[in-house]
Structures are given as C-alpha cells and as structure tokens.
VOGU-3710 file (C-alpha; in Angstrom, 3 decimals, decimal comma):
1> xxxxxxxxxx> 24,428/7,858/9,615  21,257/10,274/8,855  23,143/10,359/5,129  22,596/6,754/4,537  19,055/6,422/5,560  18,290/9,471/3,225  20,125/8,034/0,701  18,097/4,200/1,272  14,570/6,256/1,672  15,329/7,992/-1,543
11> xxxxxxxxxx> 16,035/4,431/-3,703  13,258/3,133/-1,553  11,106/5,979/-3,353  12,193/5,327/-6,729  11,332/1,790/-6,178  7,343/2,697/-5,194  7,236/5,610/-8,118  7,725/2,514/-10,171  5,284/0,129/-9,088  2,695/3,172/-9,237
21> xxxxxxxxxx> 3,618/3,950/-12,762  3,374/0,386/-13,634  0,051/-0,888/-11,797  0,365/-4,939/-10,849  4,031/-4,960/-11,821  6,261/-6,346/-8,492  8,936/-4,749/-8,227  11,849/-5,336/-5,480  12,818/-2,824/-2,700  16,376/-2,360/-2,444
31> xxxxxxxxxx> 17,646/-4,605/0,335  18,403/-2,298/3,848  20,996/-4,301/5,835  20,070/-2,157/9,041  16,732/-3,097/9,670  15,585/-6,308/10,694  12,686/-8,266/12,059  9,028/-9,426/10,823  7,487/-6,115/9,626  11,166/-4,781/8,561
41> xxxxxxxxxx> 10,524/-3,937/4,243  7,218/-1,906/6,288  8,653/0,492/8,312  11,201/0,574/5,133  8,473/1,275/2,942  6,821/3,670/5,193  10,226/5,510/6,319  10,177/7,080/2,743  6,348/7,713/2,435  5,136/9,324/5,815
51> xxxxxxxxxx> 5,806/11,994/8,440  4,276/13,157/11,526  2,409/15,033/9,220  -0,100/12,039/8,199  -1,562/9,531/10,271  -2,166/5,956/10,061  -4,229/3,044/11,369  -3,713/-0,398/11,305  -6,022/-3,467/10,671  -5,403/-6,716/11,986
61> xxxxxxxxxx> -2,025/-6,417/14,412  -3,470/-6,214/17,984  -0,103/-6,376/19,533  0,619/-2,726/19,192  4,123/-3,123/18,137  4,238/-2,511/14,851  2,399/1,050/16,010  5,004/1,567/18,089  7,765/0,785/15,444  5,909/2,873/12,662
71> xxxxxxxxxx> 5,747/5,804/14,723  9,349/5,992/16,495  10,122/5,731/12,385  8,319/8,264/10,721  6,779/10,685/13,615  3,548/9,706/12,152  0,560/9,551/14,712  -2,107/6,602/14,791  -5,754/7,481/14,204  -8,693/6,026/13,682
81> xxxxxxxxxx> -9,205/4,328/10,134  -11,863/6,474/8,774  -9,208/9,651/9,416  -6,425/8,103/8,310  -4,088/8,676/5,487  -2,660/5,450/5,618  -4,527/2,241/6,839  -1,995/-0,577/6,972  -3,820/-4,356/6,603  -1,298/-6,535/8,608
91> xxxxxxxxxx> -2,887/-9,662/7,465  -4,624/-9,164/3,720  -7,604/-7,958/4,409  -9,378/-4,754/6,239  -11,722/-6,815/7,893  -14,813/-5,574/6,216  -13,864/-1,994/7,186  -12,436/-0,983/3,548  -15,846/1,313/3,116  -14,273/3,391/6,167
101> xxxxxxxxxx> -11,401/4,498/4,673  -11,266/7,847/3,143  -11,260/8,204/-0,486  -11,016/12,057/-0,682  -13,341/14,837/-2,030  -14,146/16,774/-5,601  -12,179/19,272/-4,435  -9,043/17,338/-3,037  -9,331/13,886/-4,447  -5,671/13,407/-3,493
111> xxxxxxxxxx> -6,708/13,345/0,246  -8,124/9,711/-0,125  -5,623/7,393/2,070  -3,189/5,163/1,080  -3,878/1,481/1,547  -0,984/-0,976/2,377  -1,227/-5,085/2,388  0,910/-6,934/4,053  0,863/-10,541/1,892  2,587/-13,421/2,010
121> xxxxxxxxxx> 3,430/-13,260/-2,021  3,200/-11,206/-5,536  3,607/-12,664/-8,553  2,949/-10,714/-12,260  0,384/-12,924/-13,069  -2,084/-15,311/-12,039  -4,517/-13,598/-10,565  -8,111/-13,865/-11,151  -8,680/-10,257/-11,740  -7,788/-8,242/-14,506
131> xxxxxxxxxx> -5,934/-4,610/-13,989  -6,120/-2,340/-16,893  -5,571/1,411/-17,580  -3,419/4,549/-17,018  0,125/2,697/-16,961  -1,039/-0,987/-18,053  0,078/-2,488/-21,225  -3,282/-4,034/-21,851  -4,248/-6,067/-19,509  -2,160/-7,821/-16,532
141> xxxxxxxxxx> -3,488/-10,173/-13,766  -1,161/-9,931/-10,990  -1,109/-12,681/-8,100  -1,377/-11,597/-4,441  -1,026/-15,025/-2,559  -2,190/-14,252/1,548  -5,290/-11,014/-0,015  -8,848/-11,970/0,874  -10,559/-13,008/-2,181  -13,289/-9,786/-1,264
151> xxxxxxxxxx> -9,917/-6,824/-1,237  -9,950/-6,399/-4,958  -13,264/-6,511/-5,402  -13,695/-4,225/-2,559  -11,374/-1,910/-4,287  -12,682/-1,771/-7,730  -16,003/-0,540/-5,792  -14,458/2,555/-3,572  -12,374/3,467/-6,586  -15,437/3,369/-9,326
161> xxxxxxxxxx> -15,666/7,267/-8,474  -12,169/8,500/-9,938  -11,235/10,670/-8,708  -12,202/9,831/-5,727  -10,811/6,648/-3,939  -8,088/4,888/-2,467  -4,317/3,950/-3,990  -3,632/0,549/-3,166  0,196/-0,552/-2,107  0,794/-4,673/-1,938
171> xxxxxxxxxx> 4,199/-5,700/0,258  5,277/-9,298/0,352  7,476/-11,109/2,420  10,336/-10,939/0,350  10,356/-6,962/-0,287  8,472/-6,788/-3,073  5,637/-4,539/-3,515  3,053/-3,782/-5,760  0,471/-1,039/-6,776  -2,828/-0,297/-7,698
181> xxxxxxxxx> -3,623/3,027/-8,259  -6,711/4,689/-7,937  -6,976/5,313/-11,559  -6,192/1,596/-12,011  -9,618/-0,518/-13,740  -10,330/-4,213/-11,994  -12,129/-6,460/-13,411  -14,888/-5,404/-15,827  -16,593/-1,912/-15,794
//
C-alpha cells in the first residue's frame, strides 16, 4: 500500500516540477482513485510537497477540517501565517493578509513560503495579466476563474524583490494546477 502512494506522490511531483518550469501553463495531476472528497487534488498536492518538517496556515476555511486532513497527511504542523511555509487560500484570496507571508531573506531567499489557491478554474489564457520571464515563451495570460482580482497584483508587489518573495501554486476543481514562480514578471515592471 505505502508503494503506491510513493509511487502517486512521485507522478504527483513531476506534475508540479512542470507547472513551475512552465509559469501559467495548467497542467493536470494524475487522477488518485483513493482519495476522495471536496479538498481531495489538495491533500494530493500537498502529500508530495510537505512534511512535519514545514508548517502551514490556512486562509479562509474556518471549519478546521481541512487542518485536520492536511496534517494526518503530511505530519505537517499549522502555524500562524506570517511563520508559515505554506499558506493555503481556501477560497482565492488571502484576505488582505498576503503582506504577512514570508518571502525569505538575502541570505536564504528560498525560505519565502509557498502560496496555494484553491480556484474554481485555470485556463492558458484569458487573463488580464500578463506573465513573462524565466520559463515563459514570451508572454502568456493565464485565466484563474474564483482569484480576487487584488491576488496577482498583490503578488507582482511581494515578489518585485527577487529573490526575495513568494512562489505561487493555483489548484482548480478539476486537478489542475498552475504556477507562478517567484522569478515569474506580472504585468508591467
């Protein structure tokens, strides 16, 4: 049984190394018959990426649940956002509490957390906001249908320090995800 969930965490992995290496491009997480349930491609998503070595906080699900599923999951302890190395927006937005989150240091820029929407859809283009850079062909304006207008703009702000900033993960209903870098450009600079 544990061979099968290393084996789904490891395609799961693949899956995200792609979407990072090819910022705004959706791509599809393989399917995992096991899990089920609203926030199932999540604690898929997460399985592969934490431990009860990082933390995590999560914006907009007051239920609790989904804490409780993320951590029997991965090990991984919730914290308070400005600590945490993975802040988890449950319904498209941080709630004005995107300055909070912690984008790292000069000397470890690779502690800034990891930032995960939960939307309702990605599409490769549409959006209003351009994405250029390390991994773009150009230009591309991907479409995250269910983000507060303010996220991306938001973003581009805490990430106008590179290194220094957040890396951005989209998930949609449908198990697709998406990924903005910290080295990704939005908009116009």
């Amino acid at each position: 049984m544990r061979s099968a969930a290393i084996h789904q965490d490891h395609a799961t992995f693949r899956v995200v190394l792609q979407a990072m290496s090819h910022p705004g491009t959706p791509c599809q997480l393989p399917v995992q018959e096991s899990m089920t349930g609203e926030y199932a491609p999540l604690i898929q998503l997460l399985s592969c990426l934490m431990d009860n070595e990082v933390s995590f906080s999560i914006v907009g699900n007051e239920c609790g649940s989904l804490a409780t599923d993320l951590t029997q999951h991965t090990g991984s302890p919730r914290s308070d956002i400005g600590e945490s190395d993975f802040v988890i927006a449950a319904r498209g937005t941080t709630a004005g509490l995107l300055s909070r989150i912690k984008r790292g240091t000069l000397e470890y820029p690779d502690g800034g957390a990891t930032l995960v929407y939960l939307v309702d859809e990605i599409a490769g283009d549409g959006g209003a906001e351009e994405l250029s850079g390390p991994g773009v062909n150009g230009t591309v304006r991907p479409l995250f249908t269910g983000l507060s207008t303010a996220e991306l703009r938001g973003l581009r702000e805490i990430n106008a320090e590179y290194p220094l900033g957040v890396d951005a993960v989209f998930l949609d209903t449908n198990g697709r995800i998406a990924c903005i870098p910290r080295s990704t450009r939005i908009g116009e600079y």
